[in-house]
MIGU-254210 format. One line per field, with one value per residue (C-alpha): x, y, z; residue number from 1; chain. Coordinates in steps of 0.1 Angstrom, whole numbers. Layout:
<vexkols>
east = [X|...]
north = [Y|...]
up = [Z|...]
num = [NUM|...]
chaine = [A|...]
</vexkols>
This chain:
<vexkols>
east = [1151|1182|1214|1247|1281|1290|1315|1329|1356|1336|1368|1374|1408|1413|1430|1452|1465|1476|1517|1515|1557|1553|1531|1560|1527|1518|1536|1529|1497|1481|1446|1456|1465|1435|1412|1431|1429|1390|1394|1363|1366|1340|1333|1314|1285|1284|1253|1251|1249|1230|1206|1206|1175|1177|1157|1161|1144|1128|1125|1089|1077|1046|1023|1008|969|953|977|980|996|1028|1041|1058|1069|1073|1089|1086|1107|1087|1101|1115|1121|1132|1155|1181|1194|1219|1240|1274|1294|1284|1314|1322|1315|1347|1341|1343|1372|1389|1378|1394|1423|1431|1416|1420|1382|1348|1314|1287|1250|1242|1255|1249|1271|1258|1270|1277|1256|1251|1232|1208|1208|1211|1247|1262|1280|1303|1341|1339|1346|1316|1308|1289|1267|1264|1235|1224|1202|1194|1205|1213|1212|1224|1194|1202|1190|1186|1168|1149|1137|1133|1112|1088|1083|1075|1049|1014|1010|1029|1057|1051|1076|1116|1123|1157|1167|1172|1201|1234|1261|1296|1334|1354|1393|1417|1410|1377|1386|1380|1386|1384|1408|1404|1406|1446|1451|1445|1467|1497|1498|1484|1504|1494|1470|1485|1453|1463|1429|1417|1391|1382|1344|1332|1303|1334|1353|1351|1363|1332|1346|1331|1336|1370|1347|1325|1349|1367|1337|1334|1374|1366|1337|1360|1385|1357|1343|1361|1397|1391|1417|1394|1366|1330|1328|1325|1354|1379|1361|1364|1402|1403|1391|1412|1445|1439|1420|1441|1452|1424|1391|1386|1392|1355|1328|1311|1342|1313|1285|1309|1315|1281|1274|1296|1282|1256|1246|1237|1205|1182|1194|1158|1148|1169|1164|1137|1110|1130|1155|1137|1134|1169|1187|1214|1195|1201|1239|1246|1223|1244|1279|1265|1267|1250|1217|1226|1258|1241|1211|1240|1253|1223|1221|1258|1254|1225|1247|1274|1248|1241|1260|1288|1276|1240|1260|1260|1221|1214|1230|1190|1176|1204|1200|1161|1168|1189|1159|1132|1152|1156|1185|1177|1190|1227|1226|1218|1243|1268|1259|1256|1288|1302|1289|1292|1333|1329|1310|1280|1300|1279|1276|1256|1237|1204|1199|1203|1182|1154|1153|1154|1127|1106|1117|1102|1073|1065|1072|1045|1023|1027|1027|990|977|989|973|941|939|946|918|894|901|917|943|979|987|1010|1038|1046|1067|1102|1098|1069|1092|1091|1131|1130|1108|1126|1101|1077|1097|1103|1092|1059|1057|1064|1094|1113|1145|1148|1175|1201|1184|1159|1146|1123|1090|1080|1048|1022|1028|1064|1061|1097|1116|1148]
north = [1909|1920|1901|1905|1894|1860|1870|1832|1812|1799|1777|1798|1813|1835|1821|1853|1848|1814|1809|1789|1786|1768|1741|1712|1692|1722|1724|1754|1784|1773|1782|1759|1728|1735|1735|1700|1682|1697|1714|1733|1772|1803|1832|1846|1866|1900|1896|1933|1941|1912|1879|1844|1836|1802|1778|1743|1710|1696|1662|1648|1614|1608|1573|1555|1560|1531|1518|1517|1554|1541|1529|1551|1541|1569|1607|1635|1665|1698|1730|1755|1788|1820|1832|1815|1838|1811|1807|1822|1811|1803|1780|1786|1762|1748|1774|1805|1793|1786|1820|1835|1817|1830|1866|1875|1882|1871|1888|1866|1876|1837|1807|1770|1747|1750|1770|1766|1775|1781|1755|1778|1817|1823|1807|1838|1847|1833|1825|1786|1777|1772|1736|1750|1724|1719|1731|1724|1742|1741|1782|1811|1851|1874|1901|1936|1946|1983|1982|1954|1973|2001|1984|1973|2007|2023|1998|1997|1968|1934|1921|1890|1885|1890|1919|1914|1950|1940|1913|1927|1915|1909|1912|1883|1879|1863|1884|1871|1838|1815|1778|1757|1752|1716|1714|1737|1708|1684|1695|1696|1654|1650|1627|1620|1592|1557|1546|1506|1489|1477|1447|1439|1445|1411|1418|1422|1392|1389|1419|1438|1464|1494|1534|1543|1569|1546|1520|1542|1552|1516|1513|1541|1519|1486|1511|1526|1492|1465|1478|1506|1526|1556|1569|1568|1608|1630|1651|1618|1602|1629|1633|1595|1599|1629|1613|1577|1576|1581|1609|1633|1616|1631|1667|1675|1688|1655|1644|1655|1633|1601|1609|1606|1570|1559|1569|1540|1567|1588|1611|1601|1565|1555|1570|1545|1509|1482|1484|1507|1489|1451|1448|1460|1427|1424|1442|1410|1408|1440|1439|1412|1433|1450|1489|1519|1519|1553|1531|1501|1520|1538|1503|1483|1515|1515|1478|1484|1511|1488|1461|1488|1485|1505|1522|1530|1549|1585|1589|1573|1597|1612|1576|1569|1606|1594|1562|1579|1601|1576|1555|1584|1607|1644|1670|1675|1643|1629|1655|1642|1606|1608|1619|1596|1568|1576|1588|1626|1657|1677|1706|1742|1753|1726|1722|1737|1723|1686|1696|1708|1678|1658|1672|1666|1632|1623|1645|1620|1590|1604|1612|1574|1562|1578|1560|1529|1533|1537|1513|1489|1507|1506|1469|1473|1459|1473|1479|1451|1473|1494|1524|1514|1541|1516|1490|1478|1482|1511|1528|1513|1512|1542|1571|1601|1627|1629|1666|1682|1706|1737|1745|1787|1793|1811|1842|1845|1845|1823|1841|1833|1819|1838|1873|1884|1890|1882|1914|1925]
up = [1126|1139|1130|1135|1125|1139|1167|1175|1161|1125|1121|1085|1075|1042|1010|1014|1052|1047|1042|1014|1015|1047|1030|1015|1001|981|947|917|925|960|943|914|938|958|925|916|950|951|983|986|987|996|1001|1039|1034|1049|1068|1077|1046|1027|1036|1013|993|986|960|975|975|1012|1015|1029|1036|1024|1027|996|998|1013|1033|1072|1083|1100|1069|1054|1013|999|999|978|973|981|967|997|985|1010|1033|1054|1079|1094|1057|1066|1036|1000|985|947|917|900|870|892|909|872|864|898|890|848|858|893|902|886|888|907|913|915|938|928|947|980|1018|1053|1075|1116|1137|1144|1144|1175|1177|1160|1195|1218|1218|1215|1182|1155|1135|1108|1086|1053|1030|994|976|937|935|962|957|982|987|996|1031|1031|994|1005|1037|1016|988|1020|1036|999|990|998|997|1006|979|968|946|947|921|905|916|951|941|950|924|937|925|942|941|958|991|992|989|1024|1031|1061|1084|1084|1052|1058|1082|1059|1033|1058|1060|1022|1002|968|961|948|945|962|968|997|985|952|944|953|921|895|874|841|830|847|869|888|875|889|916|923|932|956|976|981|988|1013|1027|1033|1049|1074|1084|1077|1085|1108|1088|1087|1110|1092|1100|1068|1071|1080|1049|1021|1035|1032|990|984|999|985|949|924|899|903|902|944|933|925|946|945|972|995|982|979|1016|1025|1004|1031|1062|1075|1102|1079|1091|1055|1051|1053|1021|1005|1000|1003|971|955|943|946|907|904|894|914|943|965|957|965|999|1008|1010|1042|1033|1036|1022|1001|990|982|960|946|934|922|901|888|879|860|839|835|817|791|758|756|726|743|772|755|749|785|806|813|821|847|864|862|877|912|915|915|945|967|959|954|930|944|948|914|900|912|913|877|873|897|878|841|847|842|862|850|845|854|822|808|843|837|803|817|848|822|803|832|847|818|815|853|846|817|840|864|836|823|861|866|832|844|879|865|842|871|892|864|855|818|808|797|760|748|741|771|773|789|821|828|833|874|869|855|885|906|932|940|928|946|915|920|925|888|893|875|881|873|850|862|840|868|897|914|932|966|971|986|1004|1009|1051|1061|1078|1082]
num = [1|2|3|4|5|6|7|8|9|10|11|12|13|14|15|16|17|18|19|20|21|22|23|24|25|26|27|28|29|30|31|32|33|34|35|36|37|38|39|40|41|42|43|44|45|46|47|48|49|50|51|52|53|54|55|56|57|58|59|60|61|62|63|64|65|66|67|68|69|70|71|72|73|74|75|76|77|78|79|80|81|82|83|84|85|86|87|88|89|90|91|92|93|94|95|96|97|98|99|100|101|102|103|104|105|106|107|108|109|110|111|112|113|114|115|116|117|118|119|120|121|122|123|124|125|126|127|128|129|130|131|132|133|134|135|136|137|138|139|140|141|142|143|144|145|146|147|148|149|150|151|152|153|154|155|156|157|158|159|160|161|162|163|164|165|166|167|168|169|170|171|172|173|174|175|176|177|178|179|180|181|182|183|184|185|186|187|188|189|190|191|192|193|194|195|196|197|198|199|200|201|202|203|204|205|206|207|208|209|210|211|212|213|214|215|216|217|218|219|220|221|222|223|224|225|226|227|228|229|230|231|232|233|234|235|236|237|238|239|240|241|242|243|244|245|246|247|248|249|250|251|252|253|254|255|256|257|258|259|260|261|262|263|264|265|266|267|268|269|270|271|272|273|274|275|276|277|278|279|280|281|282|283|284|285|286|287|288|289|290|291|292|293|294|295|296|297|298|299|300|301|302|303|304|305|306|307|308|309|310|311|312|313|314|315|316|317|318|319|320|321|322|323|324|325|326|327|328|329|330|331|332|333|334|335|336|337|338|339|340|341|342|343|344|345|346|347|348|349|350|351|352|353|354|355|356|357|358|359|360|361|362|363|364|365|366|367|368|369|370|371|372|373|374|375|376|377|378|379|380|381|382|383|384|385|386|387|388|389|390|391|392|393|394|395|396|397|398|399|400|401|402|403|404|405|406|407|408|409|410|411|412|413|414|415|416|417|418|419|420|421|422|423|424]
chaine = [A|A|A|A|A|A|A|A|A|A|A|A|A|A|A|A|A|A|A|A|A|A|A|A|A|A|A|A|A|A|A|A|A|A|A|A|A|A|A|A|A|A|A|A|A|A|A|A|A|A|A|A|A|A|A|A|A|A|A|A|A|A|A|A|A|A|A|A|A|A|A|A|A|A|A|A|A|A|A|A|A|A|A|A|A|A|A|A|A|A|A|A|A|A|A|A|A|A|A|A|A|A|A|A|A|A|A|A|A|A|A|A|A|A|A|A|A|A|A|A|A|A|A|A|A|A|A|A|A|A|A|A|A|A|A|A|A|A|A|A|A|A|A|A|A|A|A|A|A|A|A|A|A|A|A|A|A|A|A|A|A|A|A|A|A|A|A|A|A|A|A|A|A|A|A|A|A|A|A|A|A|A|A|A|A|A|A|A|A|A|A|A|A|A|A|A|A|A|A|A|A|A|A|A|A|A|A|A|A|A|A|A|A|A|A|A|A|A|A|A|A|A|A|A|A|A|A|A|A|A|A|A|A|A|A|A|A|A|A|A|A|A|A|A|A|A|A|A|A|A|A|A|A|A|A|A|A|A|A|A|A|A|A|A|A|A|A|A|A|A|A|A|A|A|A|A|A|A|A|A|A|A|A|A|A|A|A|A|A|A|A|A|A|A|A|A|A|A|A|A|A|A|A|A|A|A|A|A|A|A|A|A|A|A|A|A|A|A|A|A|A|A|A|A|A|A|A|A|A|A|A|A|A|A|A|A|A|A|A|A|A|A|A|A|A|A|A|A|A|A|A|A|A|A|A|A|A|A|A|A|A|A|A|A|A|A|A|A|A|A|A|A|A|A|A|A|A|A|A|A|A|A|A|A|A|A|A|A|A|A|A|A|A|A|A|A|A|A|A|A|A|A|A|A|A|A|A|A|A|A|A|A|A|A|A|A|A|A|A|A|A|A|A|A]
</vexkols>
């Protein structure tokens, strides 16, 4: 395939052409503020020279057997590994960025916090400017081209699998550095956040109150719809957060994600909702308030933590994680959810641990899921004492695990199925 260098406007400018004087909102090291305010930052990909190989997760709706086709109860998340020819930039997780910022460079053979990407690949030309779209994916290498070609011509037969060899690792500094311009405009009107609420949560009293994030994506909601003090679109809504929340609780990556709770347009609300969340018990309450169905899953889930003794909290970090993936949120999601909701992120360096045991923890949910089913089908009857994932609340619904995963380890790299045809 032959690609070349987008030629239109992509709507990027480098950390290093900006005049940071000429910013009055900016106070101290721009790269400092920009890591505190949690304005996203990247790196482009030369796409002469290197092609993303991406590990991701694609949602699929699936029907439950038996039941009439058009009614759909039910996705799964199918594991998409490969190239993605359209990926432009890869942005950089908070630790690089803190490791930019002590050093002045860091060495990266491995991307984890998602890119932007082109429509489609053929938009690469042109003088009107570019909206690029966001993508998440669980990891991302950048693959040499000519060694790759070169691996293909000297084989006999075809690859099948990615050999480690042909992942280019890269030095990034400062120069390298890109962020939006949208994001530079943004910054120009930023005040700092007073964080003034806009409607108390209508489920509080009594002391109970929302997570600090949590209740600011719903601020942010009652400032989109009821107010019209913010347009629902992503970018007015994660400047909304950034400018309003308090302190710093808007600077993280997850900015993005509480964006998205908002949205009631959003383009997967329908995962979200219904069965799911029926044995949740404030599901009707929170229903009730009108929001997104993303939002309102997101809620019937935060009560459910905020029910749980405050001394229980630390060793049911896994359960809550569990609990957003089995009502329809998928692995960037639940991240950052989690986080959301228990106060603090799930920092990179601990990542792949919690992933592992998570995943192990649904895998025994299916495992106990199956049992159940059958005893049903056979007739039996359920042991008096069941486990607690069998509890109707705690599947909340049909989950969406069914599919046993592995996340790789940042160590290695994942092998694509079957016979390695794609060329460059």
């Amino acid at each position: 395939m032959s690609i070349s260098e987008p030629t239109a406007s992509l709507a990027a400018i480098k950390y290093t052409d900006v005049d940071w004087s000429s910013f009055s909102t900016v106070e101290g090291h721009p790269l400092r503020y920009l890591f505190n305010r949690g304005f996203p930052l990247y790196i482009k990909i030369n796409r002469l020279a290197h092609v993303a190989y991406t590990y991701r997760y694609i949602y699929r709706p699936t029907r439950l057997v038996g039941k009439p086709l058009p009614e759909v109860a039910v996705g799964v998340d199918f594991p998409a590994i490969g190239f993605d020819e359209r990926l432009v930039f890869l942005q950089l997780s908070d630790e690089s960025v803190q490791d930019i910022l002590l050093t002045g460079s860091r060495d990266l053979d491995l991307f984890v916090a998602g890119g932007l990407a082109l429509p489609s690949i053929s938009m690469s030309t042109g003088s009107e400017p570019i909206e690029l779209v966001d993508i998440d994916f669980a990891k991302c290498v950048l693959v040499n081209r000519a060694r790759y070609r070169a691996a293909q011509d000297s084989s006999i037969y075809p690859l099948t699998a990615l050999d480690g060899d042909l992942v280019d690792s890269l030095r990034i500094g400062f120069d390298d550095l890109y962020l939006m311009v949208n994001d530079l405009e943004a910054i120009r009107q930023l005040k700092g956040g007073v964080g003034v609420e806009r409607q108390a949560y209508p489920l509080g009293g009594d002391g109970r109150k929302l997570p600090m994030p949590i209740n600011w994506i719903y601020q942010a909601a009652v400032a989109a719809y009821q107010l019209g003090e913010v347009e629902p679109l992503e970018s007015d809504l994660v400047s909304w957060l950034r400018a309003n929340a308090p302190g710093d609780i808007m600077r993280k990556r997850w900015v993005k994600t509480a964006a998205l709770l908002v949205k009631r347009d959003y383009k997967f609300a329908d995962r979200f909702g219904g069965e799911k969340i029926a044995e949740y018990r404030t599901a009707a309450e929170v229903q009730a308030l009108g929001l997104s169905p993303q939002l309102t899953s997101a809620l019937v889930v935060t009560e459910w933590w905020m029910d749980q003794p405050v001394d229980d909290k630390d060793s049911k970090v896994l359960e809550l994680a569990g609990r957003l993936e089995d009502i329809g949120f998928q692995e960037i999601a639940v991240r950052d959810l989690t986080g959301l909701i228990k106060g603090d992120a799930i920092e990179d360096s601990g990542y792949y641990e919690f992933r592992d045991a998570l995943n192990k923890l649904q895998s025994k949910k299916d495992r106990d899921r199956l049992k159940f089913q059958s005893k049903q089908m056979l007739g039996g009857t359920s042991d008096t004492h069941q486990s607690s994932s069998l509890d109707l609340e705690g599947l909340g619904g049909v989950g969406n695990a069914a599919v046993p995963r592995e996340t790789p380890s940042s160590k290695s790299i994942p092998e694509i199925p079957g016979v390695l045809k794609y060329k460059l």
